[in-house]
DRENDO-1510 file (C-alpha; in Angstrom, 1 decimal, always signed):
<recs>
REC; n; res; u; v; w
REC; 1; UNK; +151.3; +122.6; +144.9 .
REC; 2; UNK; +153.3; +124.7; +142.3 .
REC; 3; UNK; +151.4; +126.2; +139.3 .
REC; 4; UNK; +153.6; +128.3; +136.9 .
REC; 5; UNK; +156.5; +128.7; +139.6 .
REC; 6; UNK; +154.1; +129.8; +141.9 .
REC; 7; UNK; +153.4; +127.6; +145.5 .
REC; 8; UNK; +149.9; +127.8; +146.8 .
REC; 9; UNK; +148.4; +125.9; +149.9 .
REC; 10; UNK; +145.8; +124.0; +149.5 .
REC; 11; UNK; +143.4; +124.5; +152.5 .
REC; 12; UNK; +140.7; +121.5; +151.7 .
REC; 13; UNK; +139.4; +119.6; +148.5 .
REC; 14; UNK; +136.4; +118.4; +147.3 .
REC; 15; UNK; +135.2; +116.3; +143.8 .
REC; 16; UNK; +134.0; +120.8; +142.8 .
REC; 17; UNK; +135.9; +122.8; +144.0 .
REC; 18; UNK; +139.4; +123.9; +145.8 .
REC; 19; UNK; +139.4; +125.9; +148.4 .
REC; 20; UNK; +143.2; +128.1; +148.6 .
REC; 21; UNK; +144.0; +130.6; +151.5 .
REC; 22; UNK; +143.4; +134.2; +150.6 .
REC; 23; UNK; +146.8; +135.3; +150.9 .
REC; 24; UNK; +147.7; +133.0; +147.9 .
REC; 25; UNK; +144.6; +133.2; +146.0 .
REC; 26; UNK; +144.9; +137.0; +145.6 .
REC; 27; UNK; +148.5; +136.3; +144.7 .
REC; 28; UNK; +147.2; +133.7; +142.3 .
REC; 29; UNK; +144.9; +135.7; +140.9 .
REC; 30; UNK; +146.8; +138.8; +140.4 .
REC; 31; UNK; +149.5; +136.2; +137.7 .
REC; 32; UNK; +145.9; +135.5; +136.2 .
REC; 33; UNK; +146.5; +131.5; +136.4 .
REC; 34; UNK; +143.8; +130.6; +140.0 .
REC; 35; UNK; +141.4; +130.0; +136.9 .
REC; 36; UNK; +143.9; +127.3; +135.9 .
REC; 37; UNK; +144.4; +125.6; +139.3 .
REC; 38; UNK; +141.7; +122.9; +139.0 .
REC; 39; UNK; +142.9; +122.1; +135.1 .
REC; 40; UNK; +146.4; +121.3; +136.4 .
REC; 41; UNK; +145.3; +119.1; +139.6 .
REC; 42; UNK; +146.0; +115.4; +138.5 .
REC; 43; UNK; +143.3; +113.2; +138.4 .
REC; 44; UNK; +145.1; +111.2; +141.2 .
REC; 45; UNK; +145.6; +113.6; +143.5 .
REC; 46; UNK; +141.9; +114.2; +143.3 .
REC; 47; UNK; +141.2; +111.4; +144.1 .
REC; 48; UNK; +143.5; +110.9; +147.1 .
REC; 49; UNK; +141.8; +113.7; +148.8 .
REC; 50; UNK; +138.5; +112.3; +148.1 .
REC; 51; UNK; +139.8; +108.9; +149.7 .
REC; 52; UNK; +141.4; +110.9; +153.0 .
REC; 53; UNK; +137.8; +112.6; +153.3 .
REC; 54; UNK; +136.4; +109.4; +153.6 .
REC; 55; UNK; +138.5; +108.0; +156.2 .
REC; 56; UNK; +136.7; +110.0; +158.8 .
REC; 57; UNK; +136.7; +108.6; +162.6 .
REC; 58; UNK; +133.8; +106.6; +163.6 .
REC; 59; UNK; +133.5; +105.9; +167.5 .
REC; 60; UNK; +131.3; +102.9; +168.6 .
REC; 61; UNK; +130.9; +101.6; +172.3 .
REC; 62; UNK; +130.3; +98.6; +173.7 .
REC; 63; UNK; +127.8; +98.4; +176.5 .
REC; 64; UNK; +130.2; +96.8; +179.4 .
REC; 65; UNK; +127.1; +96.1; +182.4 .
REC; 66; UNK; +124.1; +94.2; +182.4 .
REC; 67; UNK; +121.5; +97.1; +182.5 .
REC; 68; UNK; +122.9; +100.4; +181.2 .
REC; 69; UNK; +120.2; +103.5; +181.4 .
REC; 70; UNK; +119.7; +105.6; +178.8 .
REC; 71; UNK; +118.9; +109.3; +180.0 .
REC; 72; UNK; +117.3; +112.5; +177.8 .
REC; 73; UNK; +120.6; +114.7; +178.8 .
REC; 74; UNK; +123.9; +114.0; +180.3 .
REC; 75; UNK; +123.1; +113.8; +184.1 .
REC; 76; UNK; +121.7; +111.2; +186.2 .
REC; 77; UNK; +119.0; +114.2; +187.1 .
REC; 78; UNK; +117.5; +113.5; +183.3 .
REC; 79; UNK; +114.7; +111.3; +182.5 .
REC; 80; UNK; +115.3; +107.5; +181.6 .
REC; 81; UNK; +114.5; +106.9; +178.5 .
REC; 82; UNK; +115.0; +103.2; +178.2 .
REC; 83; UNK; +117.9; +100.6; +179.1 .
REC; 84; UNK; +120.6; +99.5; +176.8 .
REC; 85; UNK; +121.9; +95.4; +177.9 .
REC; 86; UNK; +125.1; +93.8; +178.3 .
REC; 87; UNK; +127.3; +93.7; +174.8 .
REC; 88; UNK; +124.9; +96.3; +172.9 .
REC; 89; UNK; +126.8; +98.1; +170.3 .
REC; 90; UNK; +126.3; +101.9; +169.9 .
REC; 91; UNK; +127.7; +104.6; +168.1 .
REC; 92; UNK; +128.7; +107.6; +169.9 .
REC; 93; UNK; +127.9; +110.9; +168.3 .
REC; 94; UNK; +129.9; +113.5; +170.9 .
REC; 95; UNK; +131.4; +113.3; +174.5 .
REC; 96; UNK; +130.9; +115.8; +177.4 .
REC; 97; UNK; +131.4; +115.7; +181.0 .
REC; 98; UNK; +131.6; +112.0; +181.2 .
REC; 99; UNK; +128.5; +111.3; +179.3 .
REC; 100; UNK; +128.1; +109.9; +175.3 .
REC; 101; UNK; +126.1; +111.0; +173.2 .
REC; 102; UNK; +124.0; +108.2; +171.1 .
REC; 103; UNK; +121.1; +108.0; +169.1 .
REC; 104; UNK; +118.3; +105.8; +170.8 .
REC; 105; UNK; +115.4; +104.9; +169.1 .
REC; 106; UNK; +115.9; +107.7; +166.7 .
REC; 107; UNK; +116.7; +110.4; +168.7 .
REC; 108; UNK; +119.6; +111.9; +170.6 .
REC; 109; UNK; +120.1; +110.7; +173.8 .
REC; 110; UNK; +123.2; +110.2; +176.8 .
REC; 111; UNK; +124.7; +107.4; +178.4 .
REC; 112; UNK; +127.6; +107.0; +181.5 .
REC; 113; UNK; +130.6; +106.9; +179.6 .
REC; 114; UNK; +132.0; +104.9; +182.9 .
REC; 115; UNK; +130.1; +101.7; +181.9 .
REC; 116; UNK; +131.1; +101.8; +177.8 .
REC; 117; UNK; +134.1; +100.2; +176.2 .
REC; 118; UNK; +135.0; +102.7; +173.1 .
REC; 119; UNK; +136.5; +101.4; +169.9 .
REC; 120; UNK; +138.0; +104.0; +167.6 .
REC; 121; UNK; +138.2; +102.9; +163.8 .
REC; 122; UNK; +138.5; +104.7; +160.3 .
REC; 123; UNK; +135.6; +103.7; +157.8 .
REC; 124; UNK; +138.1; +102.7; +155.5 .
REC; 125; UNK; +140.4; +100.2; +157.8 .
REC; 126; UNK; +139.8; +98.8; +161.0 .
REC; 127; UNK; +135.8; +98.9; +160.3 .
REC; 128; UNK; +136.5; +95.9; +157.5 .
REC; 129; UNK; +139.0; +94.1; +160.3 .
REC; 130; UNK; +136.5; +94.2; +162.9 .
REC; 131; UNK; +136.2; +89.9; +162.8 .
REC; 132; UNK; +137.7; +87.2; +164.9 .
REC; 133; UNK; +139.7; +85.5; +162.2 .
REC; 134; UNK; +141.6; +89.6; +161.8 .
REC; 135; UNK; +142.5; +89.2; +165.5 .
REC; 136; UNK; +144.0; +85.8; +165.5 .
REC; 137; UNK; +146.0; +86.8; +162.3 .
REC; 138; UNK; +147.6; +89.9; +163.8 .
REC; 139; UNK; +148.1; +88.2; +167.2 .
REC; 140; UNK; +150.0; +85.3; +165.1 .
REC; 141; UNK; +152.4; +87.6; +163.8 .
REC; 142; UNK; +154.3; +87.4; +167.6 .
REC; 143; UNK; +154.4; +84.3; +168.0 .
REC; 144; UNK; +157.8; +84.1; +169.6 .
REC; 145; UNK; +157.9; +87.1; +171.3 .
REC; 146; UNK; +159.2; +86.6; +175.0 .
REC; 147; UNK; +157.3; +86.5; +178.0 .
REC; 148; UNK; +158.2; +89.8; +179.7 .
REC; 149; UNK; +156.6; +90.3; +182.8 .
REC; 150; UNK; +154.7; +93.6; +183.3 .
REC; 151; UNK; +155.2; +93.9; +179.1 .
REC; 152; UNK; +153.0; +95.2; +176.8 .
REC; 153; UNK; +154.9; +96.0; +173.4 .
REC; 154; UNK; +156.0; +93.8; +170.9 .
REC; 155; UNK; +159.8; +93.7; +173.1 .
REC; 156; UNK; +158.2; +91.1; +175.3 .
REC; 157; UNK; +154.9; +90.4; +176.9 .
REC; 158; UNK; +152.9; +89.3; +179.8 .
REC; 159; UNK; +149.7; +87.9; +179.3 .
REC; 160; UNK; +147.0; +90.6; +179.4 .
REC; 161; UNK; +149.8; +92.9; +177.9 .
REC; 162; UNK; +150.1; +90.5; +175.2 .
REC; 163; UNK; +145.6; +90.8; +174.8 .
REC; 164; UNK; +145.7; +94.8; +175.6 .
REC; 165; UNK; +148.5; +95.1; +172.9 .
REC; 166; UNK; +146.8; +92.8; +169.9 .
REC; 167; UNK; +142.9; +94.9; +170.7 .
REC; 168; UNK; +144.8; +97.9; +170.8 .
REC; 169; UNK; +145.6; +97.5; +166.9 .
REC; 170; UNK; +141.6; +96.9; +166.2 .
REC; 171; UNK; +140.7; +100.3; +168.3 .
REC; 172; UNK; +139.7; +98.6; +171.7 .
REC; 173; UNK; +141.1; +99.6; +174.8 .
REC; 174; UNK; +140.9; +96.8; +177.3 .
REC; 175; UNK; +142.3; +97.1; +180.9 .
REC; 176; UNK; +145.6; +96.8; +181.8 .
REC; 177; UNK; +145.0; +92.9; +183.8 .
REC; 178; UNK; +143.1; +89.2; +183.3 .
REC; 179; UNK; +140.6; +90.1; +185.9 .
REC; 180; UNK; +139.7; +93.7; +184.8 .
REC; 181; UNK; +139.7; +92.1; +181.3 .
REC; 182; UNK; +137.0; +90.0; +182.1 .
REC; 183; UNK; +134.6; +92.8; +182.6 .
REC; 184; UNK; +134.6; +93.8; +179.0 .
REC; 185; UNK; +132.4; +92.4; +176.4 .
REC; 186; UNK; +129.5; +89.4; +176.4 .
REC; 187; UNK; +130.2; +85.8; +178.5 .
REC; 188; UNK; +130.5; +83.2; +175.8 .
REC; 189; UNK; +129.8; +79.6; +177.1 .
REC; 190; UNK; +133.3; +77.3; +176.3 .
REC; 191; UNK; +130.9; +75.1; +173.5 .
REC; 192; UNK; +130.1; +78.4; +171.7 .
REC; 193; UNK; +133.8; +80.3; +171.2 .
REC; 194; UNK; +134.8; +81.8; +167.9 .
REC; 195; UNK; +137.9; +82.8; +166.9 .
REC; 196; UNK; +138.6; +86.1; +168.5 .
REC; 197; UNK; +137.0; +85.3; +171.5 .
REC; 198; UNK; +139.2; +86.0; +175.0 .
REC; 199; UNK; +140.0; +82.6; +177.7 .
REC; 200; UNK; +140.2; +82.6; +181.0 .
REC; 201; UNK; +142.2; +80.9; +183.9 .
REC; 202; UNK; +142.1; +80.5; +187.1 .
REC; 203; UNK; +144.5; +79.6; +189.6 .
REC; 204; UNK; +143.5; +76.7; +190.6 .
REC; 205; UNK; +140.8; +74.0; +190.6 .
REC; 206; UNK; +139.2; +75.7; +193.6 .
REC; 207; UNK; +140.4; +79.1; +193.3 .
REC; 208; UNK; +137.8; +81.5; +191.4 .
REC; 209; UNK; +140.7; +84.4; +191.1 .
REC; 210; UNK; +142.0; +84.6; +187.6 .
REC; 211; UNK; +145.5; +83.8; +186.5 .
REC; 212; UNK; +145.6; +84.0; +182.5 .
REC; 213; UNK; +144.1; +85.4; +179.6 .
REC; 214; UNK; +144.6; +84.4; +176.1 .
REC; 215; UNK; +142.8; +85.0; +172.7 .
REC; 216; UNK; +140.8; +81.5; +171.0 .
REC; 217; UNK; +142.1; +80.8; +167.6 .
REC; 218; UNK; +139.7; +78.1; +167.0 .
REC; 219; UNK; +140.0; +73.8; +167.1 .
REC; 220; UNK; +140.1; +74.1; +170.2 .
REC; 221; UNK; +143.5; +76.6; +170.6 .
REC; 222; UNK; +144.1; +79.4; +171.6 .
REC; 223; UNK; +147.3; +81.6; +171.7 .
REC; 224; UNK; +149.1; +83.2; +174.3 .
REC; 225; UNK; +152.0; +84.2; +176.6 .
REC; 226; UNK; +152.8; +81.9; +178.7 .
REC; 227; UNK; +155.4; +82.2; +181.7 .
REC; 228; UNK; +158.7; +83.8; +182.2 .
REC; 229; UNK; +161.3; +81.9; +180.1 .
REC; 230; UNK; +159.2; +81.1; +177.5 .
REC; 231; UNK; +157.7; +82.7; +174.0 .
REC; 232; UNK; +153.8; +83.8; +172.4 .
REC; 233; UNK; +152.4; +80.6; +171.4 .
REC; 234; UNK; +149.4; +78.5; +170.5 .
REC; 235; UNK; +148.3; +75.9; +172.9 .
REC; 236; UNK; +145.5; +73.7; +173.3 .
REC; 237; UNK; +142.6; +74.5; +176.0 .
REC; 238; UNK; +142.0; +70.2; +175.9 .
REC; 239; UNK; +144.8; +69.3; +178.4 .
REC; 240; UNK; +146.5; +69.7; +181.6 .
REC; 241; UNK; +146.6; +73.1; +183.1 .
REC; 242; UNK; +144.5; +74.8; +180.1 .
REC; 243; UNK; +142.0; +72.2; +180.5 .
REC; 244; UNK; +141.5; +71.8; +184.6 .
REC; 245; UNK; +141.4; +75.7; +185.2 .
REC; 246; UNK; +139.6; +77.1; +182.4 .
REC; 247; UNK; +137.3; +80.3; +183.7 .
REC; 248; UNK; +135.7; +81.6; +181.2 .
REC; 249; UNK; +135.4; +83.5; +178.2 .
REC; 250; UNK; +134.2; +86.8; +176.8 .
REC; 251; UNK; +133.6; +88.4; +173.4 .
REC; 252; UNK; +134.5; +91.9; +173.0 .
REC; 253; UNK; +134.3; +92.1; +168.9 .
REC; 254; UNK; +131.4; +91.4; +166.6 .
</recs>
């Protein structure tokens, strides 16, 4: 910022007081105007500091297997101090060595990062779009994007490069294919899916290996990318193949 022709960096901001380097507050000081400084900061600018402060990274998990222990320090030598299930929600305080940080019944305590799903988000963003109905609207938004296989940007995409690139935008990182996809997050019977919610396939009425992935956008539909040839699209999960081969589903958000 300029005050009276001079420049001085501002190091960090708070609603008191404003912090400038030495080298420019002696400068400052010596033209007698680093009295002046917080007089001639605009209200706005205040305040956009004060909004970027608040935008500080929170890091939640997702417990990915059925029985998760929860240890006193970060080493499977450590006492158990309890179990964490399937789809529990934590929030990670610091990582080391392969191990999270959490708090557990009020006090600090390690998990395996190996068996948690991390979602990064700002408080001020992603946090708020952390629903179903925010998924399906962002994953809408391609809808005629071409199948490419082996594609996972908005250029062209396959199916679990069309899911991995849609919860990439909401800070989940999901695996790269269908099958390693539906490790992550909470089984959710076919009578109980919400939009947001992530459909299987399978190859065939006997086969249990799975073929497809797509994201439920409610009524019955879900949206997708299909096969080679074709574009991102909504389809319903009531007929033909979509009907016969339907696997399964999981929830990852909530």
């Amino acid at each position: 910022m300029k005050i009276m022709g001079k420049t001085l960096l501002i190091a960090g901001i708070s609603s008191a007081l404003l912090f400038v380097p030495a080298f420019a507050a002696e400068e400052a000081a010596a033209d007698g105007v680093l009295e002046a400084v917080t007089s001639e900061i605009q209200a706005d600018a205040v305040q956009d500091a004060q909004d970027e402060a608040a935008k500080e990274e929170i890091r939640k998990g997702i417990v990915r297997v059925d029985i998760l222990n929860v240890r006193s320090g970060p080493s499977t030598e450590n006492e158990k101090l309890g179990k964490l299930s399937l789809g529990t929600s934590i929030e990670i305080l610091s990582e080391s060595e392969g191990w999270y940080e959490i708090n557990f019944e009020s006090s600090k305590a390690y998990v395996s990062a190996e068996y948690v799903i991390v979602i990064n988000y700002s408080t001020d963003s992603a946090e708020a779009q952390l629903s179903g109905g925010s998924i399906v609207e962002y994953a809408k938004q391609y809808i005629g994007t071409p199948y490419a296989y082996g594609g996972n940007t908005p250029s062209g995409f396959d199916c679990s490069g069309f899911v991995q690139y849609v919860m990439s935008n909401f800070g989940v990182t999901m695996p790269r294919s269908s099958t390693e996809q539906y490790s992550i997050g909470v089984r959710v019977d076919k009578s109980q899916l919400m939009p947001g919610d992530l459909v299987y396939f399978k190859y065939s009425a006997s086969s249990s290996r799975l073929s497809h992935v797509g994201i439920y956008t409610g009524d019955g539909n879900f949206i997708h990318s299909p096969v080679p040839g074709q574009t991102v699209r909504i389809d319903t999960l009531s007929s033909g193949y979509f009907s016969n081969y339907y696997y399964g589903a999981t929830r990852v958000m909530r």
